[in-house]
N, C-alpha and C positions, 0 to 999 in steps of 0.2 A: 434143431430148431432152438432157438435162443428166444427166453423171456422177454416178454416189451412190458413192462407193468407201465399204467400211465399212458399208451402208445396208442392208437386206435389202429391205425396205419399210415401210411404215405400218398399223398395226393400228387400229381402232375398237372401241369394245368396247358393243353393247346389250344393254337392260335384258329383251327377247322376242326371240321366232323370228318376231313379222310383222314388227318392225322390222327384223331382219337380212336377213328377204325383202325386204322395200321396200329398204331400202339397198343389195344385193346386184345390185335391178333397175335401180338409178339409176345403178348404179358400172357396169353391164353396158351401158347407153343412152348412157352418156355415155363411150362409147368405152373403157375399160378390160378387157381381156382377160385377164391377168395376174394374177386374185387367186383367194382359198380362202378359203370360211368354214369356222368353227370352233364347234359346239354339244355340249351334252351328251348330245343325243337328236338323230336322223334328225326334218329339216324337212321336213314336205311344200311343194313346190314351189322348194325353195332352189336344187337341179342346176339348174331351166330357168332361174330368174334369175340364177345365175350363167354361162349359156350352153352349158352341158355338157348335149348332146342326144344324143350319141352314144357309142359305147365301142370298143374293138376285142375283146374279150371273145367275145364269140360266132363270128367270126371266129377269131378263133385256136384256142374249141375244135371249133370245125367241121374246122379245117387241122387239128388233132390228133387227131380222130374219123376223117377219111379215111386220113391215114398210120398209125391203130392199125390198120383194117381192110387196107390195102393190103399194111402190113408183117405180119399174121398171115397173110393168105392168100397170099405170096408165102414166108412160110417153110414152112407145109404141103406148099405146089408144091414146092419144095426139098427138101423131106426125101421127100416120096413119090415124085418123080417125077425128078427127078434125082440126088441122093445117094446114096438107096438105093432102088431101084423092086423094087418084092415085086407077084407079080402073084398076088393073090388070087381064085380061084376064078375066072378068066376076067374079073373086072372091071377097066376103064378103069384106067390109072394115077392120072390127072386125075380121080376121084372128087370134086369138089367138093362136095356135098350134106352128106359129113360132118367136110367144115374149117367150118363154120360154128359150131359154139360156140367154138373158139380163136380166128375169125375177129371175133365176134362181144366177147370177152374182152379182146382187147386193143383193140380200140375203143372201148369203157368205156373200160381203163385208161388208155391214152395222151390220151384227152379227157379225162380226170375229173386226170393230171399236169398234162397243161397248163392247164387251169383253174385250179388251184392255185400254178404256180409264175408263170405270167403275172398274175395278180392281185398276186401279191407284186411283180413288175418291175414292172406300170404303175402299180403304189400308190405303188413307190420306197422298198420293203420289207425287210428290216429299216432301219429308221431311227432309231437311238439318239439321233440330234442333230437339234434342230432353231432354228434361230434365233430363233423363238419362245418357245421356253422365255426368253431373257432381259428378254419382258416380266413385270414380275412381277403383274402383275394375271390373266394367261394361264392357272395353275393354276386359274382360278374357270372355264376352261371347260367342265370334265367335271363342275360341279356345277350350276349356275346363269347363266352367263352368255354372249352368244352374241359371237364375233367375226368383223370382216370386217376381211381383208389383204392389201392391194394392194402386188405387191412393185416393187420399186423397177426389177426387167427389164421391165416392160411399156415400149412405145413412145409410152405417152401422160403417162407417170409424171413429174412434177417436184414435187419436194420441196414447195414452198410452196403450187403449184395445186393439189396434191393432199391435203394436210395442207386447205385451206380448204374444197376439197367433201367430203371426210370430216365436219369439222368442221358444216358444213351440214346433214349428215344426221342432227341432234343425237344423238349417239352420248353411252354415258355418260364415256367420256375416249379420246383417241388419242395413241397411242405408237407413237415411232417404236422399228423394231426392226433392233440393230443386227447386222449380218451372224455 
């Protein structure tokens, strides 16, 4: 693997969204792990050909759905049962039956935060800058045009090999993009 200092990666730029499918599955087959396409509109099938099968998304609001419910019905316990324990007409302290909507409340809430704030970290959210922007063909991609960007950190990435099977994938021009 050959240094790129200054380099981000290589941008290709098509004329559709099957071309950018097809090239996304040829840049994923032939070893490259490393890139992002860029469209105007959500491609059906672009995630699988560029290799993204999975997320951690569900996973973490499942972890934040448990600790809302764990953390609502353990501050209930808290406040009824040992803070201030009030014995109501002869019933249990540990009344459970009727922490269940605060329990129930904050399990929404803290799954419906994490979902929100984890989507912004694995997007890599707010992002004012991006390298990208200094190709200037790039602003065509929220209108009309679709792109694929192999950056220059993958471990299969060199400059010229990879400039030539871009190139291969008759793309309408490819630009390199500098850091």
């Amino acid at each position: 693997m050959e240094t790129n200092p200054g380099l981000y990666g290589l941008a290709a730029e098509f004329d559709s969204p099957t071309a950018l499918v097809q090239a996304a599955r040829l840049a994923h087959e032939a070893g490259y792990r490393r890139m992002d396409a860029y469209s105007p509109f959500p491609v059906e099938g672009l995630p699988e050909a560029l290799g993204f099968h999975r997320t951690k998304m569900p996973m973490l609001i499942l972890i934040g759905g448990i600790t809302g419910a764990l953390s609502g019905f353990a501050l209930q316990y808290y406040c009824a049962v040992i803070s201030y324990p009030i014995n109501v007409a002869g019933r249990p302290l540990n009344s459970w039956p009727s922490w269940i909507p605060v329990t129930f409340e904050l399990t929404v809430l803290i799954a419906s935060l994490t979902a929100v704030f984890g989507l912004l970290a694995l997007c890599g959210l707010p992002m004012p800058y991006h390298p990208l922007f200094h190709v200037p063909r790039f602003s065509r991609a929220t209108r009309d045009s679709f792109f694929l960007c192999i950056e220059a950190t993958d471990p299969r990435f060199e400059r010229a090999a990879t400039k030539d099977f871009l190139t291969g994938l008759n793309p309408r021009e490819v630009s390199e993009v500098p850091q």
